[in-house]
C-alpha positions as CSV (number, residue, x, y, z in Angstrom):
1,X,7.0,147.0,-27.5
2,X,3.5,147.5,-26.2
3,X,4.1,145.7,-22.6
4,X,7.1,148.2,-21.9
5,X,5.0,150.5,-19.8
6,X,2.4,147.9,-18.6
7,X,3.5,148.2,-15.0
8,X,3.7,151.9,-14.6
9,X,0.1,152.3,-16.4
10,X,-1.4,149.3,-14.2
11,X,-0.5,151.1,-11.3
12,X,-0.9,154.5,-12.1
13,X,-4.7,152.5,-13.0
14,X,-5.2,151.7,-9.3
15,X,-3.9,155.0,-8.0
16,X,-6.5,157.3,-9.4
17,X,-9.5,154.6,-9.6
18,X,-8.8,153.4,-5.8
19,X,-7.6,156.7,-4.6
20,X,-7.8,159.7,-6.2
21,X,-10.9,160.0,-8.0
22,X,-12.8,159.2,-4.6
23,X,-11.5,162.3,-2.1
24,X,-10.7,165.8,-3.3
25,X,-8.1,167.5,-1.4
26,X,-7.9,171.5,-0.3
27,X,-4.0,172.4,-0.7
28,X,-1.4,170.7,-2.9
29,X,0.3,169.7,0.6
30,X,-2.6,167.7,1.2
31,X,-2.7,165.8,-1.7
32,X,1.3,165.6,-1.2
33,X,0.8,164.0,2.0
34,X,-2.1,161.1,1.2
35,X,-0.6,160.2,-1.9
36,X,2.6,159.6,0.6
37,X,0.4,157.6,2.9
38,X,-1.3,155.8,-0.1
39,X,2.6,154.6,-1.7
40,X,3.2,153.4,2.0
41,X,0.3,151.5,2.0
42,X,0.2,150.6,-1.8
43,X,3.8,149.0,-1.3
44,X,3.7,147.8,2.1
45,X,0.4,146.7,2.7
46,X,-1.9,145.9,-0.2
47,X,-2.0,142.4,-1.6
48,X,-1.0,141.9,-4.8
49,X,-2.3,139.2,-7.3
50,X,1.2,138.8,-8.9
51,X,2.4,137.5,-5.3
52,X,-0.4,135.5,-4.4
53,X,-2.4,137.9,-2.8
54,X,0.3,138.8,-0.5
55,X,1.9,142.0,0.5
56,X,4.9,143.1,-0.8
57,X,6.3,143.0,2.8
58,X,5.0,139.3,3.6
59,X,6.3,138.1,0.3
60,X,10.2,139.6,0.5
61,X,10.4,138.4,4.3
62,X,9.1,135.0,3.0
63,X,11.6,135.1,0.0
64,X,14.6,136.0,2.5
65,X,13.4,133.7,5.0
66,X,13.9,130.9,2.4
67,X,17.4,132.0,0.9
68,X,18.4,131.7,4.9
69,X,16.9,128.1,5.4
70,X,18.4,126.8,1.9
């Protein structure tokens, strides 16, 4: 199927176009450590359109905050 891999390719999209491609990095531990700090912030802090433009941590606390209330 051609939407198997859509996720992996969308992200791996906004790695090198929002990170990557804009800084150039000395020593392979360097690039080790801000792609580290980029994930972090990629999955922690970044809005998302398939949440409603929330971050992933806003959206799970709302989601468990709901499943307590209910």
């Amino acid at each position: 199927m051609c939407w198997d891999n859509a996720c992996s390719e969308s992200f791996w999209s906004t790695f090198k176009h929002e990170f990557y491609y804009r800084r150039t990095f000395v020593t392979m531990a360097e690039l080790y450590a801000a792609i580290d700090r980029w994930m972090v912030y990629y999955n922690t802090w970044r809005r998302h359109s398939s949440n409603g433009q929330r971050s992933p941590i806003s959206y799970e606390n709302a989601k468990s905050l709901a499943v307590l209330v209910a």
